[in-house]
N, C-alpha and C positions, 0 to 999 in steps of 0.2 A: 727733786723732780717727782719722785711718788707721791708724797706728800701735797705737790701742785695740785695732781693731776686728782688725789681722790677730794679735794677739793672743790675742782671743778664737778666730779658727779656727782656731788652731795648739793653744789647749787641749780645742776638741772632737774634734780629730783625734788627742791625745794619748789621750783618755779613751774614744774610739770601738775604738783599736788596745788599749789596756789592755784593755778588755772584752770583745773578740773573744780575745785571750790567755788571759783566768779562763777561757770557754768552752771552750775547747782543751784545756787543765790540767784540768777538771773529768770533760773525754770519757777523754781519758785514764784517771786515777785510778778515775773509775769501772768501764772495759773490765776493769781491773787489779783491783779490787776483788773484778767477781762469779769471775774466774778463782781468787780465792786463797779466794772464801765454798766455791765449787763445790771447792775442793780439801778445805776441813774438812766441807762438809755435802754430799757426794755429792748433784746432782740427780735422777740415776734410785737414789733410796732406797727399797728396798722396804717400807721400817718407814714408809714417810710415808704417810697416806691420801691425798694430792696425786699419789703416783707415778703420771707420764704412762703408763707400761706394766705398768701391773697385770694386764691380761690377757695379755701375754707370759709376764710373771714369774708366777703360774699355771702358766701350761704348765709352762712349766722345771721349778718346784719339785712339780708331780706328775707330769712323769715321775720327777724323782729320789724323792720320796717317793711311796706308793702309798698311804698313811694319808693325804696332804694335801687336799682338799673344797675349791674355789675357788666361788665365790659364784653364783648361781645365770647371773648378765649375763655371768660373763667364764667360760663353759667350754673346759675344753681341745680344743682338736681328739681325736678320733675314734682317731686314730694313736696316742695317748699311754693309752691302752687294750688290756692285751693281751687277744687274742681267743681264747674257752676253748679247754682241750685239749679234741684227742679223747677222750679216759681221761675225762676231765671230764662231757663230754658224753654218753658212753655211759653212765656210772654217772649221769645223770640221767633220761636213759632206761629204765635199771634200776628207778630211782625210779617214775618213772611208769606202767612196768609193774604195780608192785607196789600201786601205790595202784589202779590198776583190777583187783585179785585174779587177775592173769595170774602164771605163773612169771617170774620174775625173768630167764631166759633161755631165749630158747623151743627148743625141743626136737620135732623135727630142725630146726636151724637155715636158716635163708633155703629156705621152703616157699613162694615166688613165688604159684603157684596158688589158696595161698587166703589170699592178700588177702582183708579185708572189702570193697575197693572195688578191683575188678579194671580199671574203667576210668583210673583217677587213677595209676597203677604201671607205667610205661612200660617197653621193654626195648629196648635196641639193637643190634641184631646187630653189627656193624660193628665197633663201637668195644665191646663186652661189656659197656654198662653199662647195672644199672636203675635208675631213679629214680620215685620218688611227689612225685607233685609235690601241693601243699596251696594250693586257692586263696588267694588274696590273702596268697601269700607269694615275688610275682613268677615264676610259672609261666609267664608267655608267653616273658620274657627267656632263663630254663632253659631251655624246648624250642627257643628259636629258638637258642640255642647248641649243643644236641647235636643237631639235624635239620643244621647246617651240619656239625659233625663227624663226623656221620655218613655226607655225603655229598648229601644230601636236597635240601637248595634253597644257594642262593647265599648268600654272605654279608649281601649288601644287598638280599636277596629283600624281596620285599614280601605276600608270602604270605598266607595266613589260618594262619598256626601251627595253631589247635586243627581245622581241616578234615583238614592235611596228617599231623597224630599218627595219626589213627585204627589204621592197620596197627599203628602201634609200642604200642599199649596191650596190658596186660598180657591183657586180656578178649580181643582179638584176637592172644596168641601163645601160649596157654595149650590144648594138645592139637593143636599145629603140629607142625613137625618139629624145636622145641626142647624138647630132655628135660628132667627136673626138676634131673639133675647140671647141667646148662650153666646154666641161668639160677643154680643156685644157684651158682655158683664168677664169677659174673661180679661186677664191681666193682656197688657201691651207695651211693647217697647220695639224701639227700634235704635242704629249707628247714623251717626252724620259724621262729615269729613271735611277737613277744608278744600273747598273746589280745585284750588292752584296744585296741593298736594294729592288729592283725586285723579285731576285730569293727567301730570305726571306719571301717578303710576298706571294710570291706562295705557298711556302712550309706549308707554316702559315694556310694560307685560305683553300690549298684541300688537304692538305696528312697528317699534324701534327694532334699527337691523341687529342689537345686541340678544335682543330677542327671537327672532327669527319664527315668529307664529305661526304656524302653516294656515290655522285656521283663518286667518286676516293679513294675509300677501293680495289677495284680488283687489280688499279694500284696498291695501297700501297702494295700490298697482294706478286705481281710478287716484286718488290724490295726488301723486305724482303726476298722471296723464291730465290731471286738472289745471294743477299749479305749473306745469312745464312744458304743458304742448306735445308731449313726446308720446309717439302714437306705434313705434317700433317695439311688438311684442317682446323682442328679443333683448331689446336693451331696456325695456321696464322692468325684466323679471331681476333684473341684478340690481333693481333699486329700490330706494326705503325715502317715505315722505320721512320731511326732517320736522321738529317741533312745531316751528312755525305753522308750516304747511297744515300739520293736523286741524291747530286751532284754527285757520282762515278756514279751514273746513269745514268745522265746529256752527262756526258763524255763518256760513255760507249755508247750512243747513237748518238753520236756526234753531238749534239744540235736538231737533228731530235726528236723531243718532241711534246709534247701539248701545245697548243698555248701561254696559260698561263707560259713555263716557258722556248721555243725556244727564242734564242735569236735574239734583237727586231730587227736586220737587215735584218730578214728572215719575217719581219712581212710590213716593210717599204718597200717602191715603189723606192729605193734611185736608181737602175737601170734604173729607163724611167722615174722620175719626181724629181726637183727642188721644193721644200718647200716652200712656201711663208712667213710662220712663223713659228718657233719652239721654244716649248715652255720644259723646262725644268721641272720635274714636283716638284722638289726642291724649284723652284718660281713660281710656278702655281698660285698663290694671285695676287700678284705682276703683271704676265705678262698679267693674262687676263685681267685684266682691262686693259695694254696697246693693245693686239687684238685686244677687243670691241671697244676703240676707233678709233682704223686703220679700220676698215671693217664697222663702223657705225649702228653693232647688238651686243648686248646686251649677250656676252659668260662670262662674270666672276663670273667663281663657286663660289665666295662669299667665304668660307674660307678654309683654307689648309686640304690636305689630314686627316692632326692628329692635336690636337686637341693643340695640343704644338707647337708653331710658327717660331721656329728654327730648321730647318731642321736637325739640327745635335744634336740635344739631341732630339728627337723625340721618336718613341717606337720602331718603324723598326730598325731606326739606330745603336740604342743602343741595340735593340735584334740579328742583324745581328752581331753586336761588338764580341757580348757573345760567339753566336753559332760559327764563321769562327772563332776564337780563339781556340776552341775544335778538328779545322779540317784540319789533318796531311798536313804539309805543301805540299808537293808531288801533294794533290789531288785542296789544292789552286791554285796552278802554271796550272792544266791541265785547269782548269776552266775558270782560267784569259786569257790563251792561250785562249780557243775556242770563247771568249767574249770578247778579243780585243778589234774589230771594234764595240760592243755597248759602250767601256769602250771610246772609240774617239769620239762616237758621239757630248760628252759635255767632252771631257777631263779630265771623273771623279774621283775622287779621290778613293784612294785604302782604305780597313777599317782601316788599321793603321794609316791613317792618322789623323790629328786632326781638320782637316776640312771635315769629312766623315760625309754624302754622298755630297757634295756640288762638282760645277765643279770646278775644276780649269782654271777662267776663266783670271787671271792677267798676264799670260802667253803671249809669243810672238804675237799676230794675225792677222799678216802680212806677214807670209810665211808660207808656208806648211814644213812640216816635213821631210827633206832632204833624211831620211831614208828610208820615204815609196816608195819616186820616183825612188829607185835604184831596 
C-alpha cells in the first residue's frame, strides 16, 4: 500500500512538471509567432481600417500630398497647410475691389485720409506702421502688440487697449504734423476673417443670452420686437434675438450695422490704399511671425485666436457649423450675397465645406476672375 501510494505522487509530480513545460513551449512559440505574423503583415498598415495611427498617417500623407482629404475626425494639424501668398492675397483683394465697382487698384495709391472709417485705421509714428484693424478679427491682441512696439505701455500692461489708441487713430492723425507722403510710404497691414465665423462670434460676444452684453440688450430688444411683434417692455427685457433673427437683421439692414458685425469691406481702406501685408486671421500664428520678421518689430500674438490649433475644429467654427445649419436656406443666400466681397477677400470657404473656415488658397492665382471684369 505505501509503495502504491508513493507511486501515485511521483506520477502527479511527473504530470504537474509536464504541464507547466507545454505552458512554457506554448509562451514561447506564441512571442515567436506574432514577431514573424507582424514581419508578413506590418501592424501599423495603413491599408488596414484597424491602423492604430490613422490620424498620424493623415498628416504625413497630406503634407506629402496636397490632393490627399483625411476624414473629417482625424484632421491634420494647422502647420501642414501652407498659408497664402501675399501675391495671392492681394490679387483677392483685387477681386474684391472689383466686385464692389471700385478700380481694381486705387489711384493715388495709400490715400490714408480718406478711409471710409478713419477711426478703425491706426498709424504709428514710431515704428511707421498703419494698420485697420476689423472688429472681431482679434484687434485688441494687434493693438496690444504695436502700442508695446511702439513704446506705449509695457508688455504685461494691463491697460484698456481701445482707451490708450485714441491718439494713434487715423481720425486723430489726419491734419497733424503728418503729411500725406509719410503715412503713405509707411509699412501697412491689416486681419480678414471668414465672414460665417466673424459674424458668429459677433453674435456670440454682444447679443447671445450666453453672453449677456449690457452694452447691446436695447439692440437685442429692437430685433426681437422686429422679428416677433412683441411690444411688452416687460417681457422683451427677458429675451435674446436667436441666430436667425440677427442675420435677417443683418439683411434687413443691408450691412449698415455696427461695426462689430458690418461687413469688413466697409471697414477696409481697399478704395485709396494698397496693403502691404495681410494677414488671414485663420493663420494669425504662423503669419506674424512672418510680419515681425519683414518690418523688423516684434507683432506675433504668440498663439491663436482659440485655444485649438486648427482652425477648422476650433469653437467658432464648429459653433457657426451648428447654428447656419439651423438657418432657412433663403436667409443663407441673402447674407452670402451681401458678403461676397468679404467672402473674396481670402476666397473663403462656405461652412459646408470641409475645410471651413480656412481660405481656399490652392486655387488659380494668376488671373482674376473673368466674371467679375464683365
Amino acid at each position: 500500500m505505501e509503495l502504491a501510494s508513493t507511486n501515485r505522487k511521483w506520477r502527479k509530480s511527473i504530470l504537474c512538471f509536464m504541464t507547466l513545460a507545454v505552458f512554457f513551449v506554448l509562451i514561447y512559440y506564441h512571442e515567436h509567432l506574432i514577431e514573424a505574423s507582424s514581419a508578413i503583415f506590418p501592424k501599423n498598415d495603413p491599408e488596414s481600417d484597424t491602423y492604430p495611427d490613422n490620424e498620424a498617417s493623415a498628416t504625413n500623407q497630406s503634407a506629402q500630398d496636397p490632393q490627399y482629404s483625411p476624414t473629417p475626425t482625424s484632421y491634420p494639424p494647422t502647420p501642414t497647410f501652407n498659408p497664402p501668398s501675399q501675391s495671392w492675397l492681394q490679387n483677392q483683394f483685387t477681386k474684391a475691389r472689383i466686385s464692389l465697382g471700385l478700380p481694381p487698384f486705387p489711384s493715388p495709391p495709400n490715400d490714408w485720409s480718406n478711409c471710409p472709417n478713419l477711426r478703425t485705421t491706426y498709424y504709428f509714428p514710431q515704428i511707421r506702421i498703419v494698420y485697420t484693424g476689423v472688429p472681431k478679427t482679434g484687434c485688441t491682441n494687434w493693438l496690444r502688440a504695436l502700442l508695446v512696439a511702439e513704446g506705449v505701455i509695457a508688455k504685461d500692461a494691463v491697460a484698456l487697449i481701445h482707451e490708450v489708441t485714441d491718439p494713434y487713430r487715423m481720425s486723430a492723425v489726419v491734419g497733424t504734423n503728418y503729411s500725406s507722403s509719410e503715412l503713405g510710404e509707411a509699412f501697412s497691414f491689416t486681419v480678414t476673417r471668414n465672414p460665417w465665423t466673424r459674424l458668429v462670434s459677433g453674435y456670440q460676444n454682444k447679443l447671445s443670452e450666453s453672453s449677456n452684453n449690457r452694452s447691446y440688450r436695447r439692440l437685442g430688444w429692437m430685433i426681437v420686437k422686429k422679428f416677433r411683434g412683441i411690444t411688452d417692455q416687460s417681457i422683451l427685457r427677458t429675451l435674446y434675438p436667436t441666430f436667425e433673427e440677427f442675420l435677417k437683421w443683418i439683411v434687413l439692414k443691408k450691412g449698415r450695422v455696427d461695426r462689430h458685425f458690418t461687413p469688413q469691406y466697409n471697414i477696409l481702406c481697399l478704395q485709396v490704399a494698397e496693403y502691404d501685408f495681410i494677414v488671414p486671421l485663420e493663420y494669425a500664428q504662423v503669419m506674424s511671425r512672418e510680419l515681425s520678421q519683414r518690418i523688423g518689430v516684434n507683432l506675433a500674438v504668440g498663439e491663436s485666436y482659440d485655444r485649438e490649433t486648427d482652425p477648422r475644429s476650433q469653437r467658432t467654427a464648429l459653433l457657426a457649423k451648428e447654428l447656419l445649419l439651423s438657418v432657412q436656406s433663403g436667409v443663407i443666400e441673402q447674407v452670402y450675397k451681401l458678403f461676397r466681397s468679404d467672402f473674396l477677400l481670402a476666397n473663403y470657404t462656405n461652412f459646408t465645406d470641409p475645410d471651413f473656415p480656412l481660405p481656399k488658397n490652392s486655387l488659380d492665382t494668376h488671373s482674376l476672375d473673368s466674371s467679375l471684369l464683365m
